[in-house]
SEGUVEX-860954 format. One record per residue (C-alpha): x, y, z. Coordinates in steps of 0.5 Angstrom, whole numbers, plus 500, padded with zeros to 3 digits. Layout:
XYZ...
//
This chain:
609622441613616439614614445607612445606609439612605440608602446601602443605597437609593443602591446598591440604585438604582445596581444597578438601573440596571446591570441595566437597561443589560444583557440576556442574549444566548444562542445556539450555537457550531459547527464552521465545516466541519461544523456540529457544535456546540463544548462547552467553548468560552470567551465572554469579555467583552473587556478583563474577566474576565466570561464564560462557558462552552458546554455540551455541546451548544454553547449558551451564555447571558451578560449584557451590555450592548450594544456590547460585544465578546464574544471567542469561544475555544477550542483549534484553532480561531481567535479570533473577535470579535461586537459585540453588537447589538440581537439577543438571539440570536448563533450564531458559527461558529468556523474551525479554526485552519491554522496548520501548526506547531501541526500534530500529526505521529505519530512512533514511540510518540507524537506532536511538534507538526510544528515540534518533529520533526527527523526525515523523517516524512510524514503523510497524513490520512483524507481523502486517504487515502480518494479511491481505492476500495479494501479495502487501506490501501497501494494509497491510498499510491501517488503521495501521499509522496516517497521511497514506491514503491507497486508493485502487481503485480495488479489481482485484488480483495484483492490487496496491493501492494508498499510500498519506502521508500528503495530495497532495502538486503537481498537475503534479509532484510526489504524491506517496511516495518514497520506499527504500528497504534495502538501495537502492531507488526504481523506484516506489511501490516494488514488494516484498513478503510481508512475507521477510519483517522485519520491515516498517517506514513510514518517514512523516516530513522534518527531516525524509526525508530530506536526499532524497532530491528531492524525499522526499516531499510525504514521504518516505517509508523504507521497511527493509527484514529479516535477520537471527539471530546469533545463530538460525537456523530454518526452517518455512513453513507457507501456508494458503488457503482462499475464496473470495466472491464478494461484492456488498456492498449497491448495488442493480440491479432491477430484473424482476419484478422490471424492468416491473414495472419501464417500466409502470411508463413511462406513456404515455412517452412509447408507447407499440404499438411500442415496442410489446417486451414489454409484460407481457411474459417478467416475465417468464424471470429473468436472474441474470447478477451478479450471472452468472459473479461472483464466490467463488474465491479462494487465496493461499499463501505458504511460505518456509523459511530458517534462519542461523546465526552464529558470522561469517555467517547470511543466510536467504532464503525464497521461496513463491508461491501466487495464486488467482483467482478473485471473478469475473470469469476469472481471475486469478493472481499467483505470485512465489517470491524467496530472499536470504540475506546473511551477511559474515565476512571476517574479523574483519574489513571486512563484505560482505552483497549480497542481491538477490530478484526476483519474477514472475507473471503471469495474465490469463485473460478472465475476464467477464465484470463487466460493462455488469454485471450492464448494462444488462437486466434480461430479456435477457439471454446469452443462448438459449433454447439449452444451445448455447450462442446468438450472439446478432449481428445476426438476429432474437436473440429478445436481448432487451439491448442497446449495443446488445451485449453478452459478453459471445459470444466473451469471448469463445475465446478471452484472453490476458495474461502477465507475469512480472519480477522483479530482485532486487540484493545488492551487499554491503559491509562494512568496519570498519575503526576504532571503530567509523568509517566506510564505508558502500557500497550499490550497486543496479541493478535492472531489470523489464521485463514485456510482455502481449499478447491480442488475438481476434478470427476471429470469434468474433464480435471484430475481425470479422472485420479484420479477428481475430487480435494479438497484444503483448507488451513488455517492460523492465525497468533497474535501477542501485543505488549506495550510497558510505557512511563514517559514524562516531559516537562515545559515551564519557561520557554524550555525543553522536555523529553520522555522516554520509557523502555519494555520491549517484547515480541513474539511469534509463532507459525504452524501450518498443515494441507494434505489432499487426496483423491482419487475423489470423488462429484461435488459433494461438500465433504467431504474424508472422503468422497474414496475414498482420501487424497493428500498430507498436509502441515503445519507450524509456526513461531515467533519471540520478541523483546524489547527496551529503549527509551530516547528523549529530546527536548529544545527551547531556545525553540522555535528549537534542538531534539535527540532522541536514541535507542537500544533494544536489540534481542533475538530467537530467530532469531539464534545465542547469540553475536549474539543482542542487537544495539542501534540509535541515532539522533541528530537536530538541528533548528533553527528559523531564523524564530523566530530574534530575527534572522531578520526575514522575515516572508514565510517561515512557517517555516524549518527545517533538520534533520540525523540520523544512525543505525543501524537493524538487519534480520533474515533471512527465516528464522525458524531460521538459527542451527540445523542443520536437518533433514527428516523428509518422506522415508521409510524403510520406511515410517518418518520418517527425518532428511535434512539441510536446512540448514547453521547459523550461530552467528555469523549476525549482524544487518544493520545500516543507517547512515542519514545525513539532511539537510532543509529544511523552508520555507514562504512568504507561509503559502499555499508548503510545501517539504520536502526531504530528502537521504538516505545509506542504507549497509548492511553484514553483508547476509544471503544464504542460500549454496547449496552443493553437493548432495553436502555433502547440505545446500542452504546456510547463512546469512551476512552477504556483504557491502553496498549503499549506497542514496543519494538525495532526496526533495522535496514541494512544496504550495501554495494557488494561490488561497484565499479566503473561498469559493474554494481551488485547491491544487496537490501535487508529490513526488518520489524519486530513488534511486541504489542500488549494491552495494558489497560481495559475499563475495570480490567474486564476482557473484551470479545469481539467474534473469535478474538478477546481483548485483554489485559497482558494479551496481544489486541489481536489474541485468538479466542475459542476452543483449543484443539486437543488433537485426535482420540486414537482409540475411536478417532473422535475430536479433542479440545481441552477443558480448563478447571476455573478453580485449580487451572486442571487441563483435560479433554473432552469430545464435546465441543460444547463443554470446552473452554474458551480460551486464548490461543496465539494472535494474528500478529506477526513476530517479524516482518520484513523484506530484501532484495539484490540489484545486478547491474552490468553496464546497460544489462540490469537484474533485481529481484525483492523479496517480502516476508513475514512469520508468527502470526496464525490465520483462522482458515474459516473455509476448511469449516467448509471443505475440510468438515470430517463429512459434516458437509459431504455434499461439498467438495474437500480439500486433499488433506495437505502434507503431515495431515492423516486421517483416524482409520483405526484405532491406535491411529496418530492423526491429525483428522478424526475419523470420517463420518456422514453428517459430522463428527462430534462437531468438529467442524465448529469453530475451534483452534483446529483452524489455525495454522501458521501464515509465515511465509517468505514471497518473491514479490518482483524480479526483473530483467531490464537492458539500456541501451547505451546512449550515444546510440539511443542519441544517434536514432533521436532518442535520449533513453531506450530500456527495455524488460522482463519482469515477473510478479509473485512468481514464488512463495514458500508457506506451510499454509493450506490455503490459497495465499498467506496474505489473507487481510488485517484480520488474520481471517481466511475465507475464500479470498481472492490470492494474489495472482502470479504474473509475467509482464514485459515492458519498454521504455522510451525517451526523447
//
C-alpha cells in the first residue's frame, strides 16, 4: 500500500513540474492581405501530435513550453513557423499560397486545377476585371486575353460591344461567343453588374467547348459570381464618381474662316451673283456645332456588398446602383442591379445552392445629333438674335445648310425612353451520393422585359404632318435551362479520375407588341388618347434544345493527363432529317517538370497540350426548316397568306474541326508563357440564298460551303521585381489570325454591300472601286480599270467604267494588349493597354464632309495631316481638285475611303492606396483603399475619324467615340 502512494506522489510531482514548464499562449490568425480573421486553421506542435484549432473568429489558445515552434496551417496559404518566447499573446498573419499549379481554373460544368487542364482556356480574376468603369462585363475584356478581339462600335452609356473569339467562321450563323453564367446557358451577352463577378474563363479550342456542342464554335465565355467564404463575415461599400469628355481623336471641322476660304477655291465652278449669302459678312458668324452638343459627362457607380459564410451557410448579397450621363448631351442611362447567392447545407449529404439576379435600366434620351454636330455650317446658329431657337422650316431664317434643318427645334419636346428588365434565378442542389460521386442540379428561369416609348410633339417638324404622334414598343423574353448531372472522380495512388455524365434542356421563347398614334394633345403619355392609330405590330418566336453529355478526365501521376468529350446536340430550328447532330473533343497534356528526368529546377512548369475536335453552329434563323408565309398584306380588308420563305429539310449544322497545339512554361517562378497554335476548318456553312422575286419567295437556307480560321496566340506575364514590400509585374497577349474561305456553293462569289465573299479571300474582303489617286495635270480623280482578258491595269476619271475589285478586309492582322502593375507596400500603380493593326475601315462620313465640293453646303473635315489638295497642275495630291457640286463623282463609294484602323489605346490607368491594416483595424475597419483611375485617356492612330474602334463591320458612319474619362473611387470594408 506505501508502495502505491509512494508512486501516486512521485508521479502527481512529476506533473506538477511539467505544467510549471508550460504556459498558454493565445492569439488570432488573419488574412495576410486582408486582415480578416482565419477559422479552421491548425496550430500544431512541431515534430508532436499536440495542437489546436482557431474558432470562427480566428482565435486560438494552446499550452506549451517555451522554445518550442508552433507550425501554423491551413488550405491556400503558406506554412508558417513561431518560436515561442516570453509573450503569452502571438498573433500570426498568414500569406496566400502563389503556387500557380494549384491555381483553380473554370472550365465547362466544373473546375481543373490549372496544371491538370489540357484545354486553351484563359481566366481573369475580379480585380482585373474591374479596372475600367463600366456597367457591361465584355467592354472589361478588351486587350486583357490573346485570341479576343473586343470591338466596341460606340461609346453611347449602356452600350454592348462585340466579343470574337478566333476569328469569324459563319456568314449568317452565330459569330458572338457563347456566355455561361453559374452553370446555366444564356440567350446572348448577360446583363450582369460587373462587381458580382468571381472569376471569367474564356474557353477558346474544341477541348474547351465541346461540351456546348452546337453553341461552342465561337467560344465560350463562363462567367462564375462570388460567393461568400467560410469563416468571413464582412460588409464592403465601394463608390466612385468620374467624368466624361467627349473625344474627337484626329478629327477635325473647318471653322469660319476655313469654310470662306474652301468656298473661294470653287473657282469659277461657284458663282457668287447667284448665291449673294455668300459674303464676307459671314466671318462675323462661327458657330461651334461640336461645343453646343457635347458636354462633361458624368458617371457613378456605387455598390453595397455583403459576405457571410460558415461550415453550414455561405450568403452573399450585393446591391449596386450605375448612373451615366453621356458626353453628348441628352442622354443619360442608370442601371439599379440587385443578386443574392446563398449556399446551405441540410445535411452531410445534402447542399441547396439558390441564386437571384435582377437588374433594371433605364434610358432618358434627347440626345443631340451627332450627325448635325459634323454636317452643320458654322455659319448657322440655332438661336436668333433674342436667344429663341430658329425654325429653319420657316421662311425668312436665311439657314444656309443642306438639310435646312435645326435639330434643336423639335429636340424641345421630342424624347423617347425605355426601361428594361433582366430576372436570373438558380434554383440548384447538390447531392452527395458517395465520397466519389454525386449529382448536381442546375435549374434556370430567366426573364426579360424590355418597353420603350417614342413621343413627337404636334409642334415639331416631324410631327407637324400628322399632328404629333406616339408610339410604345414592348417585348419580353423568358428562358428556362435545365442540366441533370452525376459526376464521379476518385483519386488511388498515382492515378486521377473524373467523369461526369448529364442531360440538358433549354428553351425560349420571344413576344413582342409595337402601337402607334397620331394627332395627339401635347404632353400626352397615353397612347389611347391619340386621335386615331398608326401602325400595329407584333410577333413572336420559339426555340427548344436537348442534349446529352458525357465528359472524362484521366491523370497518371500528376505527368500524363487525357480528357475526352462528346454530347449530342438536338434542336427545333433544324428539319427532322438533321435534327441531331453530335460534337467530341479529345485532349492530351503532358506535365514535362515532374518527369523523374526532367531535373531543371529554374523552370515551374513545363507543359504541352494538344486537342482536337468538332464543334457545331446553328443558323440566325429560328424556322429554316419551314415554308413560310406573311399574313401582314391584306385583301379586302382580310389577312391574306404571301410567301416568304422557301424551307429546307436538309438544312444541316455547321460543323467546325478545331485542331490546337500548346505550350505552357514558366521559369525561376516569377516568367509565365502560354502559347497556343490553332487550326479552326469550317465546312457545310449556312447562308440565306436569295432567289428571284418572281419565284414570290425571297430565299432559302443552305449549307454553301467553308472558311478556315488559322492562327496563334501567346500571353507572356512576368515579376520583374517582387519582394517583401515592392512588386513590378509586366503582361503581354497577342493574336494572330488568318482567315480564308475555302469553299462557296459552285465557287461563285458572293456580294454583300461593299464587300465579297470569295474563295482564297479573307470573309470580310472590301469590294469596290480602287483609288488610283489624283491626275496632276487637271486634279481629277483616278481609279483603276482592270481588262478582264489580259488583267492590263489603267485609270480613268469615270467612276462608272472602273472596276470593282477587292481591296484589303476589316480584319485585323494582330490584336492584342499588355499592361504593368507598381506595387509598393499600400501604394499601387497599373496601367493596360489595347491594340490592334491591319484592318481598313470604310470612312462612309467623309462621302459626306470630305466630298471635293459635291456637298458644299456641309461642314468639312480639315484635310488631316499628309493630305493636300490639287491647286495647279503638276500638283502631287491626295485630293482632287475642289469644284462646286462635285468632282467627277469622287465622292462615291470608292477605295478612297479606306484607311488603316491600327491603333494602340491606354484603356485604363490607376493610382490606388491601401491603408495598412492594423490602422484600417484599429478604426473598426478591416479594408480602406482609395483611387484615381483614368479611362481611354490616350490613343495613338492615323485614322481621321473620331475613334478607330468603329464596330464588327469595319464600317465608319458618325459613331459615338468612346468617351475619355477621370474617375475617383473608395473602397471600404468592415
Amino acid at each position: 500500500m506505501k508502495k502505491h502512494l509512494f508512486v501516486s506522489f512521485i508521479t502527481v510531482l512529476c506533473c506538477m513540474v511539467s505544467f510549471a514548464q508550460e504556459k498558454t499562449v493565445s492569439g488570432t490568425v488573419t488574412d495576410a492581405e486582408t486582415g480578416m480573421p482565419i477559422p479552421g486553421a491548425n496550430v500544431m506542435v512541431q515534430n508532436t501530435t499536440k495542437g489546436a484549432v482557431t474558432d470562427f473568429d480566428g482565435n486560438y489558445s494552446i499550452s506549451v513550453e517555451e522554445g518550442v515552434k508552433l507550425l501554423f496551417t491551413y488550405i491556400g496559404y503558406k506554412e508558417k513557423e513561431v518560436v515561442i518566447g516570453a509573450a503569452n499573446t502571438v498573433n500570426v498573419s498568414m500569406e496566400i499560397s502563389a503556387s500557380e499549379l494549384d491555381e483553380v481554373v473554370v472550365v465547362a460544368y466544373g473546375t481543373q486545377k490549372k496544371e491538370e487542364v489540357t484545354a486553351s482556356v484563359s481566366t481573369i480574376d475580379s480585380e482585373e476585371l474591374t479596372d475600367v468603369t463600366s456597367t457591361d462585363v465584355s467592354t472589361m475584356l478588351q486587350g486583357k486575353v490573346s485570341g479576343v478581339q473586343v470591338i466596341q462600335g460606340s461609346g453611347q452609356p449602356g452600350s454592348v460591344p462585340d466579343v470574337r473569339i478566333r476569328g469569324i467562321s459563319s456568314i449568317d450563323g452565330r459569330v458572338s461567343p457563347l456566355w455561361v453564367v453559374d452553370g446555366v446557358i444564356m440567350h446572348g451577352t448577360p446583363n450582369l453588374n460587373p462587381n458580382e463577378i468571381e472569376t471569367l474563363s474564356v474557353l477558346k479550342d474544341a477541348s474547351a467547348t465541346s461540351l456546348y456542342g452546337s453553341r461552342g464554335a465561337n467560344g465560350v465565355v463562363v462567367v462564375t459570381t462570388k460567393q461568400a467564404k467560410v469563416g468571413r463575415s464582412e460588409l464592403t461599400v465601394s463608390t466612385k464618381t468620374g467624368f466624361s469628355n467627349f473625344n474627337q481623336g484626329n478629327f477635325e471641322l473647318m471653322n469660319s474662316q476655313q469654310m470662306y476660304d474652301n468656298y473661294q477655291q470653287f473657282g469659277d465652278t461657284f458663282n457668287q451673283a447667284d448665291n449673294p449669302w455668300y459674303n464676307p459678312s459671314l466671318l462675323e458668324k462661327d458657330y461651334d456645332w461640336i461645343d453646343n452638343g457635347t458636354q462633361t459627362g458624368i458617371v457613378q457607380d456605387h455598390n453595397l456588398i455583403f459576405t457571410a459564410g460558415t461550415e453550414k451557410t455561405k450568403t452573399y448579397i450585393s446591391l449596386g446602383y450605375y448612373d451615366e450621363t453621356g458626353s453628348i448631351k441628352g442622354y443619360e442611362f442608370d442601371k439599379l442591379s440587385f443578386r443574392i447567392n446563398h449556399d446551405y447545407k441540410v445535411g452531410e449529404r445534402l447542399t441547396l445552392k439558390p441564386k437571384v439576379g435582377l437588374n433594371y435600366n433605364t434610358v432618358e434620351n434627347q440626345q443631340h445629333s451627332l450627325y448635325a454636330m459634323l454636317t452643320y455650317m458654322p455659319w448657322d446658329s440655332p438661336y436668333d438674335e433674342e436667344g429663341n431657337i430658329i425654325n429653319p422650316q420657316e421662311n425668312g431664317t436665311g439657314w444656309i445648310g443642306r438639310d435646312n434643318s435645326n435639330y434643336l427645334y423639335d429636340l424641345q419636346w421630342n424624347y423617347s425612353e425605355n426601361q428594361e428588365f433582366n430576372l436570373y434565378t438558380n434554383f440548384d442542389f447538390e447531392y452527395k451520393i458517395t465520397d466519389h460521386l454525386k449529382f448536381i442540379s442546375t435549374n434556370s428561369y430567366t426573364m426579360f422585359r424590355y418597353d420603350s416609348k417614342s413621343y413627337q410633339d404636334p409642334k415639331s417638324n416631324a410631327g407637324l404632318a400628322v399632328n404629333g404622334s406616339l408610339s410604345q414598343y414592348t417585348s419580353r423574353r423568358i428562358t428556362r435551362f435545365t442540366n441533370q448531372m452525376l459526376k464521379y472522380s476518385n483519386l488511388w495512388g498515382d492515378h486521377s479520375f473524373t467523369a461526369l455524365a448529364a442531360y440538358e434542356y433549354n428553351d425560349y421563347v420571344f413576344d413582342s407588341f409595337s402601337a402607334a398614334g397620331q394627332g395627339i394633345v401635347a404632353g400626352t403619355e397615353i397612347l389611347d388618347n391619340a386621335a386615331s392609330p398608326q401602325t400595329v405590330g407584333g410577333g413572336k418566336n420559339e426555340y427548344a434544345l436537348q442534349s446529352m453529355l458525357l465528359n472524362t478526365n484521366y491523370g497518371y501521376d500528376n505527368r500524363y493527363l487525357v480528357q475526352l468529350s462528346i454530347r449530342r446536340d438536338g434542336a427545333s430550328n433544324f428539319g427532322e432529317n438533321n435534327q441531331y447532330g453530335i460534337f467530341y473533343s479529345a485532349s492530351a497534356g503532358w506535365n514535362v517538370h515532374n518527369e523523374d528526368f526532367f531535373n531543371v529546377e529554374a523552370i515551374n512548369e513545363l507543359k504541352l497540350r494538344a486537342s482536337y475536335g468538332a464543334v457545331g453552329n446553328r443558323p440566325s434563323s429560328l424556322y429554316p426548316q419551314y415554308d413560310l408565309f406573311s399574313l401582314s398584306n391584306t385583301y379586302n380588308g382580310v389577312p391574306v397568306t404571301t410567301p416568304s420563305q422557301l424551307g429546307n429539310e436538309d438544312v444541316a449544322w455547321e460543323k467546325s474541326f478545331q485542331t490546337n497545339f500548346g505550350l505552357d512554361f514558366r521559369i525561376f517562378d516569377r516568367i509565365g508563357l502560354t502559347f497556343d497554335y490553332y487550326i479552326k476548318d469550317t465546312s457545310d456553312l449556312l447562308y440565306f440564298v436569295k432567289i428571284p422575286d418572281v419565284t414570290g419567295y425571297s430565299g432559302y437556307w443552305e449549307n454553301i460551303g467553308g472558311v478556315k480560321n488559322t492562327g496563334f496566340e501567346a500571353f507572356i506575364d512576368a515579376d520583374v521585381i517582387r519582394n517583401e514590400d515592392f512588386l513590378w509585374a509586366l503582361n503581354f497577349n497577342i493574336g494572330i489570325n488568318n482567315n480564308e474561305v475555302t469553299e462557296l456553293f459552285e465557287g461563285e462569289p458572293i456580294i454583300n454591300g461593299n464587300k465579297r465573299l470569295n474563295e482564297g479571300q479573307d470573309i470580310n474582303t472590301w469590294y469596290m472601286r480602287k483609288w488610283a489617286g489624283v491626275d496632276s495635270a487637271n486634279g481629277d480623280p483616278l481609279w483603276e480599270v482592270v481588262d478582264e482578258t489580259t488583267g492590263e491595269v489603267t485609270t480613268t476619271n469615270n467612276w462608272n467604267d472602273a472596276t470593282q475589285q477587292e481591296v484589303g478586309a476589316s480584319t485585323p492582322d494582330y490584336y492584342g494588349g499588355f499592361g504593368t502593375v507598381f506595387n509598393y507596400k499600400g501604394l499601387s500603380l497599373s496601367a493596360n493597354f489595347a491594340f490592334s493593326k491591319g484592318n481598313l475601315i470604310y470612312n462612309s462620313s467623309r462621302e459626306l464632309y470630305d466630298a471635293d465640293g459635291a456637298y458644299p453646303t456641309y461642314n468639312q473635315q480639315i484635310l488631316a495631316d499628309g493630305w493636300s489638295r490639287w491647286e495647279q497642275p503638276g500638283d502631287v495630291a491626295t485630293h482632287p481638285k475642289l469644284i462646286n457640286g462635285g468632282n467627277n463623282l469622287s465622292n462615291k463609294v470608292s477605295s478612297r475611303y479606306l484607311e488603316d484602323g491600327s491603333y494602340l489605346r491606354m484603356r485604363n490607368v490607376r493610382l490606388g492606396y491601401t491603408l495598412p491594416s492594423d490602422w484600417v483595424q484599429n478604426i473598426g475597419m478591416s479594408n480602406f483603399n482609395i483611387y484615381l483611375s483614368g479611362d481611354n485617356l490616350w490613343t495613338t492612330s492615323d485614322f481621321s475619324g473620331m475613334d478607330p474602334e468603329v464596330g464588327v463591320n469595319g464600317n465608319y458612319s458618325s459613331l459615338y467615340p468612346v468617351s475619355q474619362r477621370l474617375t475617383l473611387g473608395l473602397s471600404i470594408s468592415f
